[in-house]
N, C-alpha and C positions, 0 to 999 in steps of 0.2 A: 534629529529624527524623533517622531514622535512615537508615545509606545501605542497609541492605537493600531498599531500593526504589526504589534511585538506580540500577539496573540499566538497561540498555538492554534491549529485547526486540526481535528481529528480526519486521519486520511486513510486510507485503507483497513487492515486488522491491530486493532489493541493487541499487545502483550497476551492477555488471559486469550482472547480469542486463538490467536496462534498456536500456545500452547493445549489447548482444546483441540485445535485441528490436528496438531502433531499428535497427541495422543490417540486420537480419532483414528490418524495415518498407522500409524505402530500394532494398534488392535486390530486396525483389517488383517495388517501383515503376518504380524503373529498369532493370528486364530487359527486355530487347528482344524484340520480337515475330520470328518467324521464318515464312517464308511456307508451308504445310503442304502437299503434296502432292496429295491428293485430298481431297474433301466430308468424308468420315468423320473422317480428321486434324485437317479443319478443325474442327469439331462438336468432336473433343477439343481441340482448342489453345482453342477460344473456353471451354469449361466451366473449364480451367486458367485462363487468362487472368480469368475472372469468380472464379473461388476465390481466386487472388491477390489479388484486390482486398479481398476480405472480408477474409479473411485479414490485411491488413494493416489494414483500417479493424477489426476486432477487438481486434487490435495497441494500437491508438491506444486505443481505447475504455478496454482494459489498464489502461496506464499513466496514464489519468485516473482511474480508480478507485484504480489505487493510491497514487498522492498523498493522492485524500479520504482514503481509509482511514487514511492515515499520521495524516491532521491529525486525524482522528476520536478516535486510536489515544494523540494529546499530548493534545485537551482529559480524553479519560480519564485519562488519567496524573494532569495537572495536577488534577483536580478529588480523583481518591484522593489527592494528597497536601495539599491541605486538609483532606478529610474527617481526613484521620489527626493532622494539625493541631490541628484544631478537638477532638478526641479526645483529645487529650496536655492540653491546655489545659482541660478539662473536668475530665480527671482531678485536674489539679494542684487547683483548685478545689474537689473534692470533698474530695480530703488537708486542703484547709486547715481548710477549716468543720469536719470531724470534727477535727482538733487543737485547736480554737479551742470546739469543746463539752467535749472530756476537759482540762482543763487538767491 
């Protein structure tokens, strides 16, 4: 097998990204509520407070996708580099039978 296809490809989130998001996630969750002045403020602090949460359960959702995707991302690897396997081995096969008819 050749290593032109031993490359790695960058697929979903790096490392440092992840870790930026997880911390990103941890600071929605543990920011502290503040008690808001009047109705109105309040009405804003609760629609923040409701975005925060999505916002990190989004987060979460993320970084479950991005694993599948990773693993998705090896079984395809792995399976092109059989197909391209099974291709070199094919070929070999075919050289010999035509050498084996021209003697």
């Amino acid at each position: 097998m050749t290593d032109e296809y031993q490359t790695e490809l960058n697929v979903g989130l790096s490392d440092g990204e992840k870790k930026d998001l997880e911390k990103l996630i941890t600071a929605f969750r543990e920011k502290g509520s503040s008690v808001p002045p009047d109705k109105s403020a309040e009405d804003v602090h609760n629609q923040i407070k409701s975005m925060s949460a999505k916002l990190a359960e989004f987060g979460d959702i993320l970084l479950k996708f991005d694993t599948k995707i990773k693993s998705f991302y090896e079984i395809l690897l792995l399976s092109f580099k059989k197909s391209e396997m099974m291709n070199q081995r094919i070929d070999i096969i075919i050289k010999n039978m035509k050498n084996q008819k021209n003697p």
